[in-house]
C-alpha positions as CSV (number, residue, x, y, z in Angstrom):
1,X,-14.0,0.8,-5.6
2,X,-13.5,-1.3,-2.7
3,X,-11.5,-4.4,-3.0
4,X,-12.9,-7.7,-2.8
5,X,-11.0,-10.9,-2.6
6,X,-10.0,-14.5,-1.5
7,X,-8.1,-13.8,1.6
8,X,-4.2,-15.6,2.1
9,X,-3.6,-15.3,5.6
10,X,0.1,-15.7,6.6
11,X,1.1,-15.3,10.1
12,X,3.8,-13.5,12.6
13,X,6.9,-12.2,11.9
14,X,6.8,-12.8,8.1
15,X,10.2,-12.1,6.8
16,X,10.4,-10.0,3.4
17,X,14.1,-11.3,2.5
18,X,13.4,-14.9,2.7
19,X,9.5,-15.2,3.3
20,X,7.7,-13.1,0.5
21,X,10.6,-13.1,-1.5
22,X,13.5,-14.4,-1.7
23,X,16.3,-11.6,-1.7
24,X,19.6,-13.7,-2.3
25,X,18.2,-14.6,-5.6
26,X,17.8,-10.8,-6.6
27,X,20.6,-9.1,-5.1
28,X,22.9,-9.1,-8.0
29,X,20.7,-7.3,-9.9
30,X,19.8,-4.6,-7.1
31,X,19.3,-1.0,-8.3
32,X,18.7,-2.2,-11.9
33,X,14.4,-2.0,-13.0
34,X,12.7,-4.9,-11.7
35,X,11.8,-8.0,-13.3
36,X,8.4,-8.0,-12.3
37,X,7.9,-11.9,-13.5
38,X,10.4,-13.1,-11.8
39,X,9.6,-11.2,-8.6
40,X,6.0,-12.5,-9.1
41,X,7.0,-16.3,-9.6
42,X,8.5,-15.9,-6.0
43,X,6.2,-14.6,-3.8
44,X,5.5,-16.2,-1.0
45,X,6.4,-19.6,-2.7
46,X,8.7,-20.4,0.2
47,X,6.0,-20.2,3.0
48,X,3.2,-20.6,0.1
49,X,4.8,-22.8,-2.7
50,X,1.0,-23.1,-4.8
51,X,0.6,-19.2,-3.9
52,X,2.4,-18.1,-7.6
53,X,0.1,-20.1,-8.9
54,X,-3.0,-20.0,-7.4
55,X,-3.4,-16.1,-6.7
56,X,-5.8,-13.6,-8.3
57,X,-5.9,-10.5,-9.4
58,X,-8.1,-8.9,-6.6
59,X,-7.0,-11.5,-4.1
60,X,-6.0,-10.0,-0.4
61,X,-2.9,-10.4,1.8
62,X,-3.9,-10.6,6.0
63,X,-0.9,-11.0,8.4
64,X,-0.2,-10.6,11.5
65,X,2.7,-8.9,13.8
66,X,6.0,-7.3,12.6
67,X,4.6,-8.6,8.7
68,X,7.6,-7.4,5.9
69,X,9.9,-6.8,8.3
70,X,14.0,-6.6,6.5
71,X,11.8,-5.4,3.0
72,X,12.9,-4.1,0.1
73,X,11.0,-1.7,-2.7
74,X,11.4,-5.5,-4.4
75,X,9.1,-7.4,-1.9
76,X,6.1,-4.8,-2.3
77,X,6.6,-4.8,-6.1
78,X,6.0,-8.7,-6.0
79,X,3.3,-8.6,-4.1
80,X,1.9,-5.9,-6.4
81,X,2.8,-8.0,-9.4
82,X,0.7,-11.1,-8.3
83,X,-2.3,-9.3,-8.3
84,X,-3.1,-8.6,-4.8
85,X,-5.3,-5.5,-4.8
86,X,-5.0,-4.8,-0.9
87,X,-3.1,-6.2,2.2
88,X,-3.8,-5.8,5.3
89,X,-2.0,-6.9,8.7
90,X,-1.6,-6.1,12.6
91,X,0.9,-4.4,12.2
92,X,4.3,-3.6,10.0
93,X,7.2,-1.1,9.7
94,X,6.6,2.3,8.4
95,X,8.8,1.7,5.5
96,X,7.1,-1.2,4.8
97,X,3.9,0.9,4.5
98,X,5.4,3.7,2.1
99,X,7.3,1.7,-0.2
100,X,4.5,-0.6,-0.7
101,X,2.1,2.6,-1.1
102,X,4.4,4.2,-3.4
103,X,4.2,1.4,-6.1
104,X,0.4,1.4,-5.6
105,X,-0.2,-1.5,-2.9
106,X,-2.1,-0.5,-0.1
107,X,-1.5,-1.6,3.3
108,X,-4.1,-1.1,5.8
109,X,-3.0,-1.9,9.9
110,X,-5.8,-3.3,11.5
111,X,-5.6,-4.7,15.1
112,X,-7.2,-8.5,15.4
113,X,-7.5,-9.0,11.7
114,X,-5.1,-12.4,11.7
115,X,-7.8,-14.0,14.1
116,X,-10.8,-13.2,12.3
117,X,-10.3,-14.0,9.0
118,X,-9.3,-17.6,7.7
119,X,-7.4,-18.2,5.0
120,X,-9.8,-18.6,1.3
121,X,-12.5,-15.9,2.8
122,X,-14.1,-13.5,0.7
123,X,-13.4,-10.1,2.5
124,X,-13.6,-6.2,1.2
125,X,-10.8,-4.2,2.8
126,X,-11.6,-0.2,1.7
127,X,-8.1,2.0,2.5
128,X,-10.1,5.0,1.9
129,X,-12.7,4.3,4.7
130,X,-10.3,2.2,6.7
131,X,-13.2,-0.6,7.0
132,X,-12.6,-4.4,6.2
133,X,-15.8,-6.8,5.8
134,X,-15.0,-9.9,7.1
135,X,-17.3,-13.2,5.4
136,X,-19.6,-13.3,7.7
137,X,-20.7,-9.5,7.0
138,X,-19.0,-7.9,10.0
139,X,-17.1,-5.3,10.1
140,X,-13.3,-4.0,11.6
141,X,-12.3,-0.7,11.2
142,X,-8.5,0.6,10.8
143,X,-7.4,3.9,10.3
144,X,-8.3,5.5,6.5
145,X,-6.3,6.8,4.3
146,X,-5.7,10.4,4.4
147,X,-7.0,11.7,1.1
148,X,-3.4,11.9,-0.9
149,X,-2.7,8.4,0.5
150,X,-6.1,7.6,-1.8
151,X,-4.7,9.7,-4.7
152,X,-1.5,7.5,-4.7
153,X,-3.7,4.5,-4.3
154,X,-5.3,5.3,-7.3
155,X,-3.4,6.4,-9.5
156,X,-1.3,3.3,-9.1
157,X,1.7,4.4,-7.4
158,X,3.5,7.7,-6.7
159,X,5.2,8.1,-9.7
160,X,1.9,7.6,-12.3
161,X,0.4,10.3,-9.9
162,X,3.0,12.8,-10.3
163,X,3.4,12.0,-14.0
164,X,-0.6,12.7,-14.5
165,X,-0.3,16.1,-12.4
166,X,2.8,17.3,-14.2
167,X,1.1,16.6,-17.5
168,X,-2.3,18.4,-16.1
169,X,0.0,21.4,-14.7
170,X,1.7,21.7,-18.4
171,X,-1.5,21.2,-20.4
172,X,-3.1,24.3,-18.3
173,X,0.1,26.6,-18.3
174,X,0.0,26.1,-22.4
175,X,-3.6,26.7,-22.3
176,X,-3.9,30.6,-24.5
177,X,-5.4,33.2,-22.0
178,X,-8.0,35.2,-23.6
């Protein structure tokens, strides 16, 4: 299940207040559950305004350095929202990486992706083997997913993982023993 997808390539120092989202519009309603529409109608459109639009389910995010930085749980839960099945940058913050993993987006870092893909390219980026097919066929390789990293993957987030292994943990301690 590798994904596959029209490539949006954004570049440097992509902001995830006021770049991928726009965070003074959501503030007031911080803590409280997301509105996953409204966070979808506003991704990227500042830097992207046909981006809302035009995205597909499947579709992959490539940026370059410092990409998310000032993020929110908020600005991987758009991204999620629009459809984009993987994204995958030069590099990005840590929490950046785990808050986008934890709601089921995958973020692969691999080094001199913004300069070999163009934006609308077809490419495959697998977080489980760490390798992204560029359009012409070629490969690059980051670093893959440890295996729990491919569980949350998955499962679609951290929480629909835990759920699922709770609910197998209670199924088998109800089981009778003979």
């Amino acid at each position: 299940m590798t994904p596959r997808g029209r490539a949006w390539v954004f570049g440097d120092d992509v902001s995830g207040d006021d770049g991928i989202i726009e965070f003074a519009i959501i503030r007031d309603g911080f803590g409280k559950e997301f509105d996953e529409d409204a966070l979808r109608a506003m991704c990227f459109r500042r830097l992207r305004p046909e981006f809302p639009a035009e995205v597909k389910a499947g579709d992959i995010v490539v940026g370059g350095r410092n990409f998310a930085h000032h993020n929110h749980v908020e600005v991987s839960v758009a991204i999620r929202a629009s459809g984009i099945a993987v994204v995958v940058v030069e590099s990005c913050d840590s929490g950046f990486l785990r808050r986008a993993l934890n709601v089921g987006l995958p973020v692969m870092i691999c080094p001199g992706i913004h300069a070999a893909v163009r934006d609308g390219d077809v490419i495959a980026a697998d977080p489980a083997t760490g390798i992204v097919t560029l359009a012409d066929g070629s490969t690059r390789q980051s670093k893959p997913f440890s295996p729990r990293m491919v569980q949350i993957w998955r499962a679609g987030g951290t929480i629909p993982l835990l759920v699922r292994e709770f609910a197998e943990r209670r199924t088998q301690s109800e089981e009778p023993t003979p």
